[in-house]
C-alpha positions as CSV (number, residue, x, y, z in Angstrom):
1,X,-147.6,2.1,-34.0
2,X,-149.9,3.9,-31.9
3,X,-151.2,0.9,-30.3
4,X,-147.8,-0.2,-29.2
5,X,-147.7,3.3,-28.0
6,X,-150.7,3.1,-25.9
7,X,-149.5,-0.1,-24.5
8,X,-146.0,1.4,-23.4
9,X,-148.2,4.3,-21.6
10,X,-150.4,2.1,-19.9
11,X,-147.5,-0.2,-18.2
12,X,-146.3,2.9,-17.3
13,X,-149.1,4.1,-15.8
14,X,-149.5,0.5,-13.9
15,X,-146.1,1.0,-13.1
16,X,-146.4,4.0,-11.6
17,X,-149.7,3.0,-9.8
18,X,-147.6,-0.4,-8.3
19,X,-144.9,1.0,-7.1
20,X,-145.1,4.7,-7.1
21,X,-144.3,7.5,-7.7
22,X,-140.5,9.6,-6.4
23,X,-142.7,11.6,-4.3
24,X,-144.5,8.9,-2.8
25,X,-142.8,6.0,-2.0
26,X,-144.7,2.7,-1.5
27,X,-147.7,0.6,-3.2
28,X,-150.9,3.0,-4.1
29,X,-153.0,1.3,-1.4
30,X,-150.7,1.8,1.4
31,X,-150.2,6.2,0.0
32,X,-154.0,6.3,-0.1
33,X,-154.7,4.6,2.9
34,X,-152.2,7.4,4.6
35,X,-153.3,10.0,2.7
36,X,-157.1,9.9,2.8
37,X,-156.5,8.5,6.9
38,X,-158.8,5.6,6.3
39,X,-159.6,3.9,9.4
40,X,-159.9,-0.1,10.2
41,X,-163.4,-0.2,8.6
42,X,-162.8,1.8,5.4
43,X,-159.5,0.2,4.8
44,X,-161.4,-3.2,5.2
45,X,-164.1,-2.0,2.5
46,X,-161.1,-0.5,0.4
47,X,-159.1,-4.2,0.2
48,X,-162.2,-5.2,-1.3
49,X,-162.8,-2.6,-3.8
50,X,-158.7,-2.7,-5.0
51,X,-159.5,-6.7,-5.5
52,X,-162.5,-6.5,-7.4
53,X,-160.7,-3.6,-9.7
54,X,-157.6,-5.8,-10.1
55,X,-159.6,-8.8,-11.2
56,X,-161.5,-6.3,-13.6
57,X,-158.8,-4.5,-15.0
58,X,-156.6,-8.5,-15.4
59,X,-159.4,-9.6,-17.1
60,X,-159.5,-6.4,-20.0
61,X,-155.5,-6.7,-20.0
62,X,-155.8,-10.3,-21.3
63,X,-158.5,-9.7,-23.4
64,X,-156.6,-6.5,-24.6
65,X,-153.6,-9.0,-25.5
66,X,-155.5,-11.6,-27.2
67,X,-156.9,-8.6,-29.6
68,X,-153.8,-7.2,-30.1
69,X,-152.3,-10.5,-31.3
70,X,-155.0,-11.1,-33.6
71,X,-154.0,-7.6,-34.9
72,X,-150.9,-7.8,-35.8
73,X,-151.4,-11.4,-37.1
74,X,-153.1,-9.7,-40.0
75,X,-149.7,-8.3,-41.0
76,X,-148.7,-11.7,-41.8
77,X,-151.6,-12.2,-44.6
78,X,-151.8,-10.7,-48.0
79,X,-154.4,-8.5,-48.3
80,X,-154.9,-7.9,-45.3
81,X,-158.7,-8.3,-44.4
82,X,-160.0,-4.4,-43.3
83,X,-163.1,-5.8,-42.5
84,X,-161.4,-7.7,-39.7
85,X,-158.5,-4.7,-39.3
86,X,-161.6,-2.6,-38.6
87,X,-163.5,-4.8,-36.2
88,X,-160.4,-5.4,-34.4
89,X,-159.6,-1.8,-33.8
90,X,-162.8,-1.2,-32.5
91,X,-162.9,-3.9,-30.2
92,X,-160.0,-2.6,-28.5
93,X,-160.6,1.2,-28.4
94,X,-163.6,-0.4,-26.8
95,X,-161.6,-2.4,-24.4
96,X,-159.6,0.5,-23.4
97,X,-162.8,2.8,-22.8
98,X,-164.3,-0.1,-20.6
99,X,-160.7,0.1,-18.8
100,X,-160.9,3.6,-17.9
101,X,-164.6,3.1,-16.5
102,X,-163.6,0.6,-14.3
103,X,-160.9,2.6,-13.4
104,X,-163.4,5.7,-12.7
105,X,-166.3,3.6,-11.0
106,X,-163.5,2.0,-8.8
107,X,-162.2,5.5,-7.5
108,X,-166.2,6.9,-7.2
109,X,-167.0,3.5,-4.6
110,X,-163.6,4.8,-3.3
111,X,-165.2,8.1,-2.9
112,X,-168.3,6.7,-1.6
113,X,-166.6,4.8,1.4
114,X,-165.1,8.2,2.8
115,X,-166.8,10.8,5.8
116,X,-167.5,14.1,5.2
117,X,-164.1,15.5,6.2
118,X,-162.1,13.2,4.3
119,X,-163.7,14.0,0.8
120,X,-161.4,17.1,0.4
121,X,-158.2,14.7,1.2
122,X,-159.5,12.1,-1.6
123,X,-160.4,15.4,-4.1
124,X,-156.6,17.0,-3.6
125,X,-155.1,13.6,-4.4
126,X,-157.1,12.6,-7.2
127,X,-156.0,16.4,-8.9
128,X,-152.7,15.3,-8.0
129,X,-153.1,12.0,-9.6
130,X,-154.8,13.9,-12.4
131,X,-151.6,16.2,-13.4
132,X,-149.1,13.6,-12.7
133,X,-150.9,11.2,-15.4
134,X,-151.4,14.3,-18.2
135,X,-147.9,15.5,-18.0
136,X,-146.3,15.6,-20.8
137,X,-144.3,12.6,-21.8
138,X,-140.1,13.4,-21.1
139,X,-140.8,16.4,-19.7
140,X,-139.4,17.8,-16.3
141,X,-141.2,16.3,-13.0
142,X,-141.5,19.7,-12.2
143,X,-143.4,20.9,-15.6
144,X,-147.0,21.2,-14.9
């Protein structure tokens, strides 16, 4: 159950990254690109680093999916093995940390790509980012 959970969270949360959020209308790349006023150059670098995080993060999804079949396959035998149950579990809490560190590496060569004066943009929007994602679930947009 809470696996099935997780998985409702995180197509939300891709959701919300693809086509965003009430308050900012438009894919991710184009709000960032606004946001953090990337010029030709940086946006150029930035394409680069959103395609190398998609393929990253496709990659754990399907290997996230192929686990959690092999999970729930167990329910079909009798015992169920826990030595497998176990292994399996692991694996994907693993597969989700490795998720969130791409995730996190992918905004730090963000990060890295930016001047001086543009640091502060990409800090406000990442604590926006930050309190939109931990809100809690069903509550009020304006609840934080």
């Amino acid at each position: 159950m809470i696996i099935l959970m997780l998985l409702i969270i995180d197509a939300g949360v891709l959701g919300f990254m693809w086509f965003g959020h009430p308050h900012h209308p438009g894919p991710p790349d184009k709000m960032i690109i606004e946001r953090l006023k990337l010029d030709a150059d940086q946006q150029a670098k930035f394409d680069v680093l959103k395609h190398e995080h998609h393929e990253q993060i496709v990659q754990i999804e399907e290997q996230s999916a192929s686990l959690h079949r092999q999970w729930f396959d167990l329910l079909k035998t009798e015992p169920i093995d826990t030595v497998l149950r176990n292994n399996l579990i692991s694996r994907i809490k693993e597969n989700d940390s490795r998720k969130e560190s791409v995730t996190f590496e992918h905004f730090q060569k963000l990060r890295a790509i930016l001047r001086p004066d543009q640091k502060p943009l990409f800090d406000d929007l990442i604590q926006e980012l930050s309190r939109q994602l931990m809100r809690p679930a069903g509550g009020p947009p304006g609840d934080r």
